[in-house]
C-alpha positions as CSV (number, residue, x, y, z in Angstrom):
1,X,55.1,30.2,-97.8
2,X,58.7,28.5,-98.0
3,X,60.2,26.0,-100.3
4,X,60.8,23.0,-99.1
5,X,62.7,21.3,-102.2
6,X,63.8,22.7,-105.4
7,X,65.5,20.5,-107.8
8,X,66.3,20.4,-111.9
9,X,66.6,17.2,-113.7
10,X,68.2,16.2,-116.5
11,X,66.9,13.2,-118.5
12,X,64.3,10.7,-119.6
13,X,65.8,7.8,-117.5
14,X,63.8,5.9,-115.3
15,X,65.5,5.6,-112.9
16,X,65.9,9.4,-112.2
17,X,62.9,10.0,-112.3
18,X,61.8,7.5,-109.8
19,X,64.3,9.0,-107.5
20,X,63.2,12.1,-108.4
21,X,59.6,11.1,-107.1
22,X,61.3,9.2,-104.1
23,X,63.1,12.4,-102.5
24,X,59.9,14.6,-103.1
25,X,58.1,12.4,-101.3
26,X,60.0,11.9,-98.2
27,X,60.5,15.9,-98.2
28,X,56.9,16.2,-97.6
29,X,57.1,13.2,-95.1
30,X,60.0,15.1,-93.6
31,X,57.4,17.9,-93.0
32,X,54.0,16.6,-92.7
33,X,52.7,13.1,-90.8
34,X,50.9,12.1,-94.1
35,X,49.0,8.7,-93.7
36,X,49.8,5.4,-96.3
37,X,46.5,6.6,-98.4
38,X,48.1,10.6,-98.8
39,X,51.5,9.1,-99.7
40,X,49.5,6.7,-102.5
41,X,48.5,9.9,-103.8
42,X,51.1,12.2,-103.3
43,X,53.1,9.6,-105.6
44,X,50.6,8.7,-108.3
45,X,50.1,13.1,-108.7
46,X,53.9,12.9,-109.1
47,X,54.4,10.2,-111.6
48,X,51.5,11.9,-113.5
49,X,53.2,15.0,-113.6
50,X,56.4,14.4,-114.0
51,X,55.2,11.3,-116.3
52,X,53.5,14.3,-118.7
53,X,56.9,16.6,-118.5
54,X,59.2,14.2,-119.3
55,X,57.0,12.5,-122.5
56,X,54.1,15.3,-123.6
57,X,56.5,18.5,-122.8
58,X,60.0,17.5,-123.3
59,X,58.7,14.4,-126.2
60,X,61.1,12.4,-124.3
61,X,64.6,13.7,-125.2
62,X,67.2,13.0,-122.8
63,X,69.1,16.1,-123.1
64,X,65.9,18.2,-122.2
65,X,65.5,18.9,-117.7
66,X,62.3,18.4,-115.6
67,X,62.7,21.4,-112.9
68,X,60.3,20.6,-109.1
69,X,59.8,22.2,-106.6
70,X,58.0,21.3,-103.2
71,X,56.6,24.8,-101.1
72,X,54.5,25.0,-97.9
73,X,51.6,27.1,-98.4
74,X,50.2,26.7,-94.5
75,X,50.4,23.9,-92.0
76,X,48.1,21.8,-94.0
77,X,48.4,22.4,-97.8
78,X,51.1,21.7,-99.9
79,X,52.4,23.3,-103.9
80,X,54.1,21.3,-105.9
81,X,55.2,22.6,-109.3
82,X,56.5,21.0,-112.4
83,X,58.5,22.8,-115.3
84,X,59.8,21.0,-118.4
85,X,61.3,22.4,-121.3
86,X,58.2,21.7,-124.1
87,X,56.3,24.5,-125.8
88,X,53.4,23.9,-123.8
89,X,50.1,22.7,-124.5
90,X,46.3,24.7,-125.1
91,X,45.3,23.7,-121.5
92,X,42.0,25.9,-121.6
93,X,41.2,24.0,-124.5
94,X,41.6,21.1,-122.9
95,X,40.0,21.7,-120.0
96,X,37.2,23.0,-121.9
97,X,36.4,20.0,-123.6
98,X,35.5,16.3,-123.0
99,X,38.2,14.3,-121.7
100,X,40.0,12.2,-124.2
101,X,39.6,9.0,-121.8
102,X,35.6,10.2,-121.5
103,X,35.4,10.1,-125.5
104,X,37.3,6.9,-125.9
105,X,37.6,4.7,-123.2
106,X,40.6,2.8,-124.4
107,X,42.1,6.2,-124.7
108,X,45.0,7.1,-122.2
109,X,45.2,10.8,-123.2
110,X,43.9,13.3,-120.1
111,X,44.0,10.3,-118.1
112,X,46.5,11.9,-115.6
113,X,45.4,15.4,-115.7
114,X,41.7,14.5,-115.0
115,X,43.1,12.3,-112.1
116,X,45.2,14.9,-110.9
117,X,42.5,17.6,-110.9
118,X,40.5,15.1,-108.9
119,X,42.6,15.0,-106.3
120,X,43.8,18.3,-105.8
121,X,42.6,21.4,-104.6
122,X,43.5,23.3,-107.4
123,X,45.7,23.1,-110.5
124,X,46.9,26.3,-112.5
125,X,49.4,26.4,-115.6
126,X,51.7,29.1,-116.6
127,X,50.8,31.3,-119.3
128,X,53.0,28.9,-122.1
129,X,51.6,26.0,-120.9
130,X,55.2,24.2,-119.8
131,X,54.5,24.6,-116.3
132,X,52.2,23.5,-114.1
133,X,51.3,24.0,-109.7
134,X,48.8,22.2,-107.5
135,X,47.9,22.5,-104.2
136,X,47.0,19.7,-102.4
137,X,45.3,20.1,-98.4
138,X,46.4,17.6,-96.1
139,X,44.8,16.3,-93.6
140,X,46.8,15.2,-91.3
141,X,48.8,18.0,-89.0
142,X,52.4,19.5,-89.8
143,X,55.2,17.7,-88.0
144,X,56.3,20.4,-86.7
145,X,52.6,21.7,-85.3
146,X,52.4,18.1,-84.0
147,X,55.7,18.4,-81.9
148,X,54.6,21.6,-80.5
149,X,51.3,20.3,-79.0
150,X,52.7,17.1,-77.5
């Protein structure tokens, strides 16, 4: 395992959190040969998550930071973890109930997390519920694996 990116934020703004997205993205492109439909999700699990820090967990106040951080775990899977500043949420009472988007429909609450937990492998919180890490498999080859073999 090795960390690939580790970086603190500070702010709500757009902006920086777009970038924010942006650089963790091409770090994993920097790393792994992900195809366009990888990258499509790779970026919606990271405007999710950093989407729920910056609004749910810090209740958008500009002064509060967003930490990230990228890690290999093997050639083909990937942790990415998010950290804000909030005082957490009951996630196993969450996750132990319906969906707020299941219930209600027009609802937009759990929308993220259930599409996150669809897509990764796995999802896991810290005890306070500020933090959270999922691994995600991918399937194409490391860059580095692929350079080898040529």
């Amino acid at each position: 395992m090795s960390i690939l990116y580790s970086k603190v934020i500070t702010g709500c703004d757009s902006n920086c959190v777009r970038n924010l997205i942006q650089e963790m993205i091409n770090c994993i492109k920097s790393v792994y040969d992900i195809s366009d439909s990888e990258e499509f999700e790779f970026r919606l699990i990271l405007n999710e998550l950093i989407a729920n820090g910056t609004i749910h967990g810090n209740k958008r106040l500009c002064d509060k930071t967003i930490t990230a951080q990228i890690e290999t775990i093997d050639e083909n899977t990937v942790s990415i973890t998010i950290e804000d500043e909030g005082s957490g949420f009951d996630y196993k009472g969450f996750f132990e109930k319906a969906y707020p988007c299941d219930v209600n429909p027009f609802s937009e609450r759990g929308r993220g997390l259930k599409l996150i937990k669809a897509m990764c492998d796995n999802i896991h919180f810290n005890q306070k519920g500020n933090q959270i890490q999922i691994c995600k498999s991918i399937k194409s080859v490391a860059l580095c694996q692929k350079k080898v073999s040529n």
